[in-house]
C-alpha positions in Angstrom: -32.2 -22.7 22.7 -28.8 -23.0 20.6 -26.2 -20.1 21.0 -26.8 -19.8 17.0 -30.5 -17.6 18.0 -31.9 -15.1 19.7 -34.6 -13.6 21.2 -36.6 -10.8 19.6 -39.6 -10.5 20.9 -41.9 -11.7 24.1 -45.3 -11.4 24.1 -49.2 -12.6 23.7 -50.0 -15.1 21.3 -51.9 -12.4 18.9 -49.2 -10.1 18.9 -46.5 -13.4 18.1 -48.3 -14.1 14.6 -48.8 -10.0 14.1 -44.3 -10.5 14.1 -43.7 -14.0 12.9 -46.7 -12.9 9.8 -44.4 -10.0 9.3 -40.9 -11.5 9.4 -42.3 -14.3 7.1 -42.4 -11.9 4.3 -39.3 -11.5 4.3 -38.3 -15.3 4.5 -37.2 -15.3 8.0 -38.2 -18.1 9.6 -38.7 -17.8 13.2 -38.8 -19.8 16.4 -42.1 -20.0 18.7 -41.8 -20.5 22.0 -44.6 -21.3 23.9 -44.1 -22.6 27.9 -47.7 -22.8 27.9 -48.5 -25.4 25.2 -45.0 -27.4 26.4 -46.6 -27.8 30.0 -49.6 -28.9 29.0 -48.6 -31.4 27.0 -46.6 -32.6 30.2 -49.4 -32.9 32.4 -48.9 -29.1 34.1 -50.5 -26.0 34.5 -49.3 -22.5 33.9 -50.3 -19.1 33.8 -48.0 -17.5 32.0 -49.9 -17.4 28.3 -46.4 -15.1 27.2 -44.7 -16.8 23.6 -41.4 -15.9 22.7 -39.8 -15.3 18.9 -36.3 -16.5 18.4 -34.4 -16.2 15.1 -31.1 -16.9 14.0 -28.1 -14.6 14.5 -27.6 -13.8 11.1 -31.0 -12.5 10.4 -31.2 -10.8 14.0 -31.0 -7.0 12.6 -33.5 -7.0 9.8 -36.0 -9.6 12.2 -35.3 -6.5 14.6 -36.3 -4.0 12.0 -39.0 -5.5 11.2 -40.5 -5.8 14.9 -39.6 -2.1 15.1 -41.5 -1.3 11.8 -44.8 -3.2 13.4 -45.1 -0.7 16.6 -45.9 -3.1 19.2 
């Protein structure tokens, strides 16, 4: 990932759209990682189902406000 984001957030896929829903609202536009779908479109298996949320520097203190606000 660029040096320009960061990561906010780790989780299950449920609990990635309970954040990404949130920070939507207040048009911040996160990045979804997902290791899982990235393998198996590669051929591979994993068992890590795990997502990660990623948003841009700039935005990184109200994105983290907003995770806070969700008590996950």
């Amino acid at each position: 990932m660029p040096q320009e984001y960061i990561q906010i957030f780790k989780g299950s896929s449920i609990q990635v759209m309970a954040v990404v829903n949130a920070l939507e609202t207040l048009e911040i536009v996160p990045v979804v990682k997902d290791p899982s779908a990235s393998a198996r479109l590669a051929g591979f298996g994993i068992l890590n189902n795990q997502q990660s949320i990623w948003v841009h520097k700039d935005e990184e203190q109200k994105a983290i406000e907003v995770f806070k606000s969700l008590d996950l």
